[in-house]
PAMAR-812817 format. One record per residue (C-alpha): residue in three letters; residue number from 1; x, z, y negated. Coordinates in Angstrom, 3 decimals, decimal comma. Example, Ala and Ser with C-alpha at 12.3 -4.5 7.8 and 13.67 -1.06 7.14 Angstrom:
BEGIN
("Ala"; 1; (12,300; 7,800; 4,500))
("Ser"; 2; (13,670; 7,140; 1,060))
# end
This chain:
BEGIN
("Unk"; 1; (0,000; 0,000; 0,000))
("Unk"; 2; (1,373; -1,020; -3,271))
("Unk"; 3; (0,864; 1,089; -6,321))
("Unk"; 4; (1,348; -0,757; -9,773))
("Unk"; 5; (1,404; 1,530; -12,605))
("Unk"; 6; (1,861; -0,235; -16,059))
("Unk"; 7; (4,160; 1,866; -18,178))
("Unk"; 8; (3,689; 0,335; -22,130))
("Unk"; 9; (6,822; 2,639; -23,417))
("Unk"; 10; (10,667; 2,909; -21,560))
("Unk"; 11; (12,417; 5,323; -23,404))
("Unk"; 12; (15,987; 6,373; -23,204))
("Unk"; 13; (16,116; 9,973; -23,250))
("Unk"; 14; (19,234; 10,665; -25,086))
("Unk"; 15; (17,813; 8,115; -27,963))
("Unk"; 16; (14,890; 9,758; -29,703))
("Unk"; 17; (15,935; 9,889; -33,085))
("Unk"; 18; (13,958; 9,366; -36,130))
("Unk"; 19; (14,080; 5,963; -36,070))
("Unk"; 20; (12,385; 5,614; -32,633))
("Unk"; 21; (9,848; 7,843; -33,274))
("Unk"; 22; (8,838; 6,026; -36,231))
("Unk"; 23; (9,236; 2,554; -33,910))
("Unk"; 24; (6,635; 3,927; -31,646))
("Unk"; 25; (4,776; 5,343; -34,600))
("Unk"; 26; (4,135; 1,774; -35,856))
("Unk"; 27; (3,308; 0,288; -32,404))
("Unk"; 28; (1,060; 2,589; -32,262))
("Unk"; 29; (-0,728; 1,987; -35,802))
("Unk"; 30; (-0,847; -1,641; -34,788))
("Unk"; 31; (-2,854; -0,668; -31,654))
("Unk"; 32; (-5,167; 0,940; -33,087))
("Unk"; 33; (-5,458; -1,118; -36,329))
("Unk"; 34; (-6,496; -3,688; -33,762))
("Unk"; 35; (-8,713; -2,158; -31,295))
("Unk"; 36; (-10,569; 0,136; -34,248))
("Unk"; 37; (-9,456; -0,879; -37,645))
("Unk"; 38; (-12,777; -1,840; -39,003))
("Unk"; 39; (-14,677; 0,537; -37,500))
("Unk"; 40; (-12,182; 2,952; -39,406))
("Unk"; 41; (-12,445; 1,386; -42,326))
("Unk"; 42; (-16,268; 1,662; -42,899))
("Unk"; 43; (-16,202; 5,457; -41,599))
("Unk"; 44; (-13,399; 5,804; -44,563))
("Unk"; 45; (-15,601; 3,997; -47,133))
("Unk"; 46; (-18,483; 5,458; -46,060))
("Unk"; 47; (-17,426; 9,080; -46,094))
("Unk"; 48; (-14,617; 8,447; -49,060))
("Unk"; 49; (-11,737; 9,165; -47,319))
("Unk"; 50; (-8,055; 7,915; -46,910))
("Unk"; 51; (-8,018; 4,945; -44,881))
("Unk"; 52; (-4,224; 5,415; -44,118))
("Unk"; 53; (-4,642; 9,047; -43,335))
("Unk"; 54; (-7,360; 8,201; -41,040))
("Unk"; 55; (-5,161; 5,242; -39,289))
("Unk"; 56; (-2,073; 7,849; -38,455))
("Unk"; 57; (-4,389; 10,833; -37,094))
("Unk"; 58; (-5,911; 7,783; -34,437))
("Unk"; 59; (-2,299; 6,626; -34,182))
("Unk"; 60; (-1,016; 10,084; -33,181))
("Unk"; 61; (-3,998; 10,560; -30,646))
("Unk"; 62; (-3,297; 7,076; -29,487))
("Unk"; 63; (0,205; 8,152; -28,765))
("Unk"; 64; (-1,049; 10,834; -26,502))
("Unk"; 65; (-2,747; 8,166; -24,108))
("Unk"; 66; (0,073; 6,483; -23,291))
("Unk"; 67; (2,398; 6,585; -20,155))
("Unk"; 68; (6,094; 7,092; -21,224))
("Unk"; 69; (9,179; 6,635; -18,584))
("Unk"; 70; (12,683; 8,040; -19,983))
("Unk"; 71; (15,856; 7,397; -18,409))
("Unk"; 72; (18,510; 9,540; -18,791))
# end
């Protein structure tokens, strides 16, 4: 039996600076720009709130989702 597990993120463990946290930071935003960006937009508009605020509290959640494999 083959089990096929998509890991989106390889990370090397001894390279998880500031810079590639902010690299996954971004590919996150884009994700969930994509999937959700309108809807966020009109729940910003409609309840006056910061659209870019709202984008990095979904992109931080989004991060949670995600498999992550580090190598050492």
């Amino acid at each position: 039996m083959d089990i096929n597990i998509d890991i989106p993120f390889r990370l090397n463990f001894n390279n998880l600076d500031g810079e590639t946290q902010e690299k996954l930071m971004q590919q996150s935003k884009h994700e969930v720009e994509q999937r959700f960006g309108a809807e966020i937009k009109t729940y910003a508009q409609e309840n006056d709130l910061d659209y870019g605020q709202l984008l990095e509290e979904e992109a931080i959640k989004n991060l949670y989702n995600h498999k992550f494999k580090f190598t050492v």
